[in-house]
BAFI-694946 format. One record per residue (C-alpha): residue number from 1; residue in three letters; chain; x, y, z. Coordinates in nm, 3 decimals, padded with zeros to 5 digits. Layout:
N
<rec><fifi>NUM</fifi><tifi>ALA</tifi><vovex>A</vovex><px>X</px><py>Y</py><pz>Z</pz></rec>
...
END
This chain:
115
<rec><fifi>1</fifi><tifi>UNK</tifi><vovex>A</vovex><px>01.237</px><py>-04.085</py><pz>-03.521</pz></rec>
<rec><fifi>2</fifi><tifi>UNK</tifi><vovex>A</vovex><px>00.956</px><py>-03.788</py><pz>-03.445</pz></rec>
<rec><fifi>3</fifi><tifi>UNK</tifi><vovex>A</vovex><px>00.626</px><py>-03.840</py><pz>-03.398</pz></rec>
<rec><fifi>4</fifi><tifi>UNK</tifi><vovex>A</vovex><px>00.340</px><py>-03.543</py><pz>-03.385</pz></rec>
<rec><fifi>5</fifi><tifi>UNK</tifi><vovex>A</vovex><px>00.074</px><py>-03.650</py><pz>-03.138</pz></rec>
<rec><fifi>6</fifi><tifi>UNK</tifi><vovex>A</vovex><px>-00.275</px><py>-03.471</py><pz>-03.195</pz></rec>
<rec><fifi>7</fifi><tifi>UNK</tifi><vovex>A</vovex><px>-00.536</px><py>-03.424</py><pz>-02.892</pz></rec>
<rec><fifi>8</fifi><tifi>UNK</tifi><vovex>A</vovex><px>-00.792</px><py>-03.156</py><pz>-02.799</pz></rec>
<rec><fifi>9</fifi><tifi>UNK</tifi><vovex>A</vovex><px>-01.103</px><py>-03.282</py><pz>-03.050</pz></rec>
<rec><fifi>10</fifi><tifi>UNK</tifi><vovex>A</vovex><px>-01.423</px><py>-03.346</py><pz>-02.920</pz></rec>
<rec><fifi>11</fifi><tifi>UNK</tifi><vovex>A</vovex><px>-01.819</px><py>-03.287</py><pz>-03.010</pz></rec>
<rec><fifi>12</fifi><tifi>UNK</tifi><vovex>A</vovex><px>-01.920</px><py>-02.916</py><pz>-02.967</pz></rec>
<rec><fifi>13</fifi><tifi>UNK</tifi><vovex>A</vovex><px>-02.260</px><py>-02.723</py><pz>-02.965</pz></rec>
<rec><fifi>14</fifi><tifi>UNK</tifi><vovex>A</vovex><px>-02.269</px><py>-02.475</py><pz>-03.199</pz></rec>
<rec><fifi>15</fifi><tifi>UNK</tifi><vovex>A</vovex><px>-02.102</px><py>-02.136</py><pz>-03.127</pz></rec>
<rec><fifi>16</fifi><tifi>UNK</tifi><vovex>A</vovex><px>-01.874</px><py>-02.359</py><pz>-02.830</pz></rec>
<rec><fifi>17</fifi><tifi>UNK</tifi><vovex>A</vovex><px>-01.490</px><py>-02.325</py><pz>-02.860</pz></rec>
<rec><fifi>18</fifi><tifi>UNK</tifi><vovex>A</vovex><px>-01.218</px><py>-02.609</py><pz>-02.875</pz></rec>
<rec><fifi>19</fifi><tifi>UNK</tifi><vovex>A</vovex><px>-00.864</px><py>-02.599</py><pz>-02.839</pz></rec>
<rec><fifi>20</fifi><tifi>UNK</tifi><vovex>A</vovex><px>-00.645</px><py>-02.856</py><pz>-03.013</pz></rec>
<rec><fifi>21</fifi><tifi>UNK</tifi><vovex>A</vovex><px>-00.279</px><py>-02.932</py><pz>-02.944</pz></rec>
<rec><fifi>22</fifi><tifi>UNK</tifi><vovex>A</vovex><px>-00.028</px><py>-03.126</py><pz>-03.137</pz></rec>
<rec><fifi>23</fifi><tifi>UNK</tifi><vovex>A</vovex><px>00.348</px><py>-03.222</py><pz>-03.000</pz></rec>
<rec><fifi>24</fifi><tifi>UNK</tifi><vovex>A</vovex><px>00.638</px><py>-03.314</py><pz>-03.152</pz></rec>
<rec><fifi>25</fifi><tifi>UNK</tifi><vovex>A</vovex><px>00.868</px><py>-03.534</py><pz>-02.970</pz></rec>
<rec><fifi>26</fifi><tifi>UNK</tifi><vovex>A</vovex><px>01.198</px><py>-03.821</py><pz>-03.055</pz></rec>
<rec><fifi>27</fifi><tifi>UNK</tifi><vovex>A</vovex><px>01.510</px><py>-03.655</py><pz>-03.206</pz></rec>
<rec><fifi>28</fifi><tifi>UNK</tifi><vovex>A</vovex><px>01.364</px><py>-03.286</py><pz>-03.239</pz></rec>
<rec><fifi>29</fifi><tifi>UNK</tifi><vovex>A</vovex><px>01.635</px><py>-03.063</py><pz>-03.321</pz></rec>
<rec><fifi>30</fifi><tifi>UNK</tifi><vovex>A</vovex><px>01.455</px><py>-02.805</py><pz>-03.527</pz></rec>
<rec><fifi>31</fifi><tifi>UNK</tifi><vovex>A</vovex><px>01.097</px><py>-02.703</py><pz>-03.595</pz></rec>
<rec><fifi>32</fifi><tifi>UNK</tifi><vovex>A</vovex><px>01.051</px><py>-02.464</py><pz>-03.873</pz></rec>
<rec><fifi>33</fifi><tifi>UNK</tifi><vovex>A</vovex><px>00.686</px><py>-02.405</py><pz>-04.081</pz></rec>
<rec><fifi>34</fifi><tifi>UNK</tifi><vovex>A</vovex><px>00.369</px><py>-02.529</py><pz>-03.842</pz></rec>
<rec><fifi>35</fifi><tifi>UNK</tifi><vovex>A</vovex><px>-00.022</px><py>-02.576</py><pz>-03.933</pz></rec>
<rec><fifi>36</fifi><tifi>UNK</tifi><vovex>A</vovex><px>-00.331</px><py>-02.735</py><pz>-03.908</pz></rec>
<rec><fifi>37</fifi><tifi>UNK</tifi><vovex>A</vovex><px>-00.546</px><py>-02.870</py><pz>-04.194</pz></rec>
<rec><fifi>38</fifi><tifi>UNK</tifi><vovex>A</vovex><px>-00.864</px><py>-03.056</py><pz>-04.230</pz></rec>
<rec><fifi>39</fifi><tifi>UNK</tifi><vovex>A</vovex><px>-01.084</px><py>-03.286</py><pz>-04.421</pz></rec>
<rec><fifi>40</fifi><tifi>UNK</tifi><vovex>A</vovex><px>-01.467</px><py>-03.356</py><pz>-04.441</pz></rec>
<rec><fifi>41</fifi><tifi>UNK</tifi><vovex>A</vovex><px>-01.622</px><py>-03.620</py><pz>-04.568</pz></rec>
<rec><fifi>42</fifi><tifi>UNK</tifi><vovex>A</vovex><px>-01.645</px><py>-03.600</py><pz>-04.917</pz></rec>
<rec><fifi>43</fifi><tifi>UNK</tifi><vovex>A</vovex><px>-01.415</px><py>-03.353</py><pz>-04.964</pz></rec>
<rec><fifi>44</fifi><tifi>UNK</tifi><vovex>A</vovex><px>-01.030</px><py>-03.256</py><pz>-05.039</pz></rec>
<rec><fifi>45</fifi><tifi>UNK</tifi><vovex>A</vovex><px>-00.776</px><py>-03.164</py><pz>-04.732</pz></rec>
<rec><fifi>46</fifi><tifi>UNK</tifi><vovex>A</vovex><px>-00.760</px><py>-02.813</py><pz>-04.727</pz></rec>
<rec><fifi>47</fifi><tifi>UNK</tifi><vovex>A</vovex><px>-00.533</px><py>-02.549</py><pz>-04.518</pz></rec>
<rec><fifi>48</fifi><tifi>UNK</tifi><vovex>A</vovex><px>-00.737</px><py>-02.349</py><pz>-04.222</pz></rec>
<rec><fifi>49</fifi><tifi>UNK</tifi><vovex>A</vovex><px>-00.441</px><py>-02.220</py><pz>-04.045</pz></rec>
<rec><fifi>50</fifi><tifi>UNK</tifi><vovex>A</vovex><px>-00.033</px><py>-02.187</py><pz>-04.047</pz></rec>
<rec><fifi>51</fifi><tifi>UNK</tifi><vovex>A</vovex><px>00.234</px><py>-02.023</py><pz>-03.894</pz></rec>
<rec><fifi>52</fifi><tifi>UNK</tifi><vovex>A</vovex><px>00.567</px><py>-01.926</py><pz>-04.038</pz></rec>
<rec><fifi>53</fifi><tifi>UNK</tifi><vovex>A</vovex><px>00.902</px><py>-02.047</py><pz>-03.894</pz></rec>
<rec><fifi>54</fifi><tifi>UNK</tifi><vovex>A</vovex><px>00.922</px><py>-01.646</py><pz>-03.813</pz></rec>
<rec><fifi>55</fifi><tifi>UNK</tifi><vovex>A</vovex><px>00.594</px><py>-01.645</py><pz>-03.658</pz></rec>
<rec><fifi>56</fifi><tifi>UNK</tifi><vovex>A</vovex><px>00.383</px><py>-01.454</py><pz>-03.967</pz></rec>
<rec><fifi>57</fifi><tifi>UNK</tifi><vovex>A</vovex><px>00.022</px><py>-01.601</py><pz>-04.009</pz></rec>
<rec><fifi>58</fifi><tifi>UNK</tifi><vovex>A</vovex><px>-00.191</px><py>-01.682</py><pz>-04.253</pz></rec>
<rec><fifi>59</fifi><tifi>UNK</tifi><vovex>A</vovex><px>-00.554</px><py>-01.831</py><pz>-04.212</pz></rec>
<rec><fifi>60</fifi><tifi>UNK</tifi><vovex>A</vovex><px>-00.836</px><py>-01.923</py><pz>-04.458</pz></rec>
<rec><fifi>61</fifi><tifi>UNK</tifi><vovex>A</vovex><px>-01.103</px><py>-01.684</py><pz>-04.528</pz></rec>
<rec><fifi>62</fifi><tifi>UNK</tifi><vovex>A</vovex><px>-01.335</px><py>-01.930</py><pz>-04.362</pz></rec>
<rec><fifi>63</fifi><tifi>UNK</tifi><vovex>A</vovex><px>-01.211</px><py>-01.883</py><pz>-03.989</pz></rec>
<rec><fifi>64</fifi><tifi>UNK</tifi><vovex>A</vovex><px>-01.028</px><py>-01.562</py><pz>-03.989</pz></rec>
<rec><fifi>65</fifi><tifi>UNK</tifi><vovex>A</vovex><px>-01.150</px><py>-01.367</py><pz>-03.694</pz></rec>
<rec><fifi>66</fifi><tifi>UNK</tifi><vovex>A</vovex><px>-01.283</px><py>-01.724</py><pz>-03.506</pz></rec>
<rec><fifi>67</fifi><tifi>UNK</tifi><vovex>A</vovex><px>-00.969</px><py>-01.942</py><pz>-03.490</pz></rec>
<rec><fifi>68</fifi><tifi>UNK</tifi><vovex>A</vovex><px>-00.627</px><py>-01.856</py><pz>-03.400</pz></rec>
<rec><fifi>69</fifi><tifi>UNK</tifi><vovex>A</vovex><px>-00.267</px><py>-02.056</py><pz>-03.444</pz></rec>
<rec><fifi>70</fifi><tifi>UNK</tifi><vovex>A</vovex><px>-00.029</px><py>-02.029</py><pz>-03.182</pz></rec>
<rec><fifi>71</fifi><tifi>UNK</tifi><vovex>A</vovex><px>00.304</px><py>-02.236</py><pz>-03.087</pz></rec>
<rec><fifi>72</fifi><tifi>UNK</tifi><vovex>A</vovex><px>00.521</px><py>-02.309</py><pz>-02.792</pz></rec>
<rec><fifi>73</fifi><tifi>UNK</tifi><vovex>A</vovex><px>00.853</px><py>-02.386</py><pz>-02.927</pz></rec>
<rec><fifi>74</fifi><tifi>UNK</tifi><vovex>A</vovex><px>00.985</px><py>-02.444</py><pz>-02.564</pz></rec>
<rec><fifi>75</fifi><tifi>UNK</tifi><vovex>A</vovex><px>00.741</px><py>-02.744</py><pz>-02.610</pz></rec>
<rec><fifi>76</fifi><tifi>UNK</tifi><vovex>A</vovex><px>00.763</px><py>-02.818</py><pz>-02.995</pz></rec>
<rec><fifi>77</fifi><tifi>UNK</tifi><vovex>A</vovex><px>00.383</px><py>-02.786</py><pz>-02.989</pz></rec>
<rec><fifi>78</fifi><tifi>UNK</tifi><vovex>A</vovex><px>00.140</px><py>-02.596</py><pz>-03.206</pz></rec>
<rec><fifi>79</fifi><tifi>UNK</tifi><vovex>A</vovex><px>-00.181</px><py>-02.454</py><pz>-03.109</pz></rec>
<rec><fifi>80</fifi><tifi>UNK</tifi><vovex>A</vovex><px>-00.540</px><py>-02.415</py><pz>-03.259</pz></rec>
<rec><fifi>81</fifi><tifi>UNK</tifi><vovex>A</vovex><px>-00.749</px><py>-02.207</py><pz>-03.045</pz></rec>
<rec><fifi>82</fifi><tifi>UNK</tifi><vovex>A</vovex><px>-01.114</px><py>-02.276</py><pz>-03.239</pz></rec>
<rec><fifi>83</fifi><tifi>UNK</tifi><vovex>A</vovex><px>-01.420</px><py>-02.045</py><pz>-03.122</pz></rec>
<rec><fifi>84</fifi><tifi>UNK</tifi><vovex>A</vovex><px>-01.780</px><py>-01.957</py><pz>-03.257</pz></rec>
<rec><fifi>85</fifi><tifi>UNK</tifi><vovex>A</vovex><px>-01.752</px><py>-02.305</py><pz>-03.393</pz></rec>
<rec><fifi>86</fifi><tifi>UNK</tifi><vovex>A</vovex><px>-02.006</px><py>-02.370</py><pz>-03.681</pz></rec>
<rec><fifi>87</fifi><tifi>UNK</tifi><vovex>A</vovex><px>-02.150</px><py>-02.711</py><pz>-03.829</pz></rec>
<rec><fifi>88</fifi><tifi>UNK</tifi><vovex>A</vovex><px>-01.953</px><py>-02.670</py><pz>-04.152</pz></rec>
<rec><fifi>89</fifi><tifi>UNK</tifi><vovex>A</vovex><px>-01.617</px><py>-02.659</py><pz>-03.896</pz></rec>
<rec><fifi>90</fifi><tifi>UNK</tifi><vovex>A</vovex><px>-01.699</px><py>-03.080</py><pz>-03.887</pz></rec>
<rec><fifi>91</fifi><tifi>UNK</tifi><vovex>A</vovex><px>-01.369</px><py>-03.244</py><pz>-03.983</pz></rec>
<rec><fifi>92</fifi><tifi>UNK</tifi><vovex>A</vovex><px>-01.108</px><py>-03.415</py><pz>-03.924</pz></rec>
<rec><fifi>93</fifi><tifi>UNK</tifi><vovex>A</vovex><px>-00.810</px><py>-03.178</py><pz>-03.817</pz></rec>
<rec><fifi>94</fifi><tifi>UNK</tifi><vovex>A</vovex><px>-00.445</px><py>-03.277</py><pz>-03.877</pz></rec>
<rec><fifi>95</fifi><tifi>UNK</tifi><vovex>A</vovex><px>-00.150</px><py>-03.079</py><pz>-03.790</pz></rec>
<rec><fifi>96</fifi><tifi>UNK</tifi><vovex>A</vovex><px>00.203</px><py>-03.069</py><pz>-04.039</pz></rec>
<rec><fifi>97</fifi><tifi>UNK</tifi><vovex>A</vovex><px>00.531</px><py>-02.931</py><pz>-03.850</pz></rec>
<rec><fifi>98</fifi><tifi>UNK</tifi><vovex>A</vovex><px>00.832</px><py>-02.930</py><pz>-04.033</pz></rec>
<rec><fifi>99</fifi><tifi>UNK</tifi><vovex>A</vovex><px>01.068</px><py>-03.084</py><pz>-03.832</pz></rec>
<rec><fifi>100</fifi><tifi>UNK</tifi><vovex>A</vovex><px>01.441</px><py>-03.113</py><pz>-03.882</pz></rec>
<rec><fifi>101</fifi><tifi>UNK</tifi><vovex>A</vovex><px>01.333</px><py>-03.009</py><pz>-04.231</pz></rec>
<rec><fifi>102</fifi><tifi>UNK</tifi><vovex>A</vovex><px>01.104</px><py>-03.283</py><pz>-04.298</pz></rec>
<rec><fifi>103</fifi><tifi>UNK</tifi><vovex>A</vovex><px>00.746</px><py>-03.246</py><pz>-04.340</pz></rec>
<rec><fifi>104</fifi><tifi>UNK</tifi><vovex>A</vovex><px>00.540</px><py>-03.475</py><pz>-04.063</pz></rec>
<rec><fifi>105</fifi><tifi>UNK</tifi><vovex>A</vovex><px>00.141</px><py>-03.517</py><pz>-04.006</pz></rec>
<rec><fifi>106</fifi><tifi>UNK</tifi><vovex>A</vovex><px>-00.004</px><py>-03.582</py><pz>-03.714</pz></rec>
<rec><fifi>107</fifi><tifi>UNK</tifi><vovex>A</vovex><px>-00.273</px><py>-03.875</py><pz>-03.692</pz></rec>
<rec><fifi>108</fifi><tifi>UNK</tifi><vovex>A</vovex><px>-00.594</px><py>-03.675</py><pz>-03.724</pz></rec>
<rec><fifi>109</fifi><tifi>UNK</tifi><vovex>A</vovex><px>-00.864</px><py>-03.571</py><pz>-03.444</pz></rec>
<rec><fifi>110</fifi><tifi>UNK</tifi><vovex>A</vovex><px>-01.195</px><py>-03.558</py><pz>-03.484</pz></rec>
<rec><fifi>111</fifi><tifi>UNK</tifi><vovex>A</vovex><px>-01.375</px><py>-03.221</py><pz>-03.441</pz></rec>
<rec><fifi>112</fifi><tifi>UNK</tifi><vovex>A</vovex><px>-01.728</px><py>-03.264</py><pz>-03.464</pz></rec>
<rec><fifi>113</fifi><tifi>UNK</tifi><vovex>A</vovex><px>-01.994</px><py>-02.938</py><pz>-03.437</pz></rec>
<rec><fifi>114</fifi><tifi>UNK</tifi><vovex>A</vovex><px>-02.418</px><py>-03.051</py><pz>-03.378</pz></rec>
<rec><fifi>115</fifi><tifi>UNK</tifi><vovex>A</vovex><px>-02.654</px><py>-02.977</py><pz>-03.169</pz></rec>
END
């Protein structure tokens, strides 16, 4: 069984950074492709950020230059380092890691940006 456990989401001013986290753990004996997505209200999931099994990058044109992906495979964790956060950045963020070749979600964290 493997389980991806989310933290790091919070309420932010506008402009503040956050940093969220998100572990896989059980019978890990491979991690491959690793991301983050999110969803607003209202509105469809949509990619903001993944990494590669090699370690190439992509990012949507939204957040290029403000967030970054990074992993710690020592750790089975992926990164989202989020700065110059903006209002339209309110979502809930989930992560997908492929994990012995399955694909597995983590359970969502709220990220919420208001002054």
């Amino acid at each position: 069984q493997v389980q991806l456990v989310e933290s790091g989401g919070g309420l932010v001013q506008p402009g503040g950074s956050l940093r969220l986290s998100c572990a896989a753990s059980g019978s890990v004996f491979s991690i491959g492709a690793m991301g983050w997505y999110r969803q607003a209200p209202g509105k469809e999931r949509e990619l903001v950020a993944a990494m590669s099994g090699g370690g190439s990058t992509n990012y949507a044109d939204s957040v290029k230059g403000r967030f970054t992906i990074s992993r710690d495979l020592a750790k089975n964790t992926v990164y989202l380092q989020m700065n110059s956060l903006k209002p339209e950045d309110t979502a809930v963020y989930y992560c997908n890691i492929v994990v012995n070749r399955y694909n597995y979600w983590g359970q969502g964290t709220q990220v919420t940006v208001s002054s």
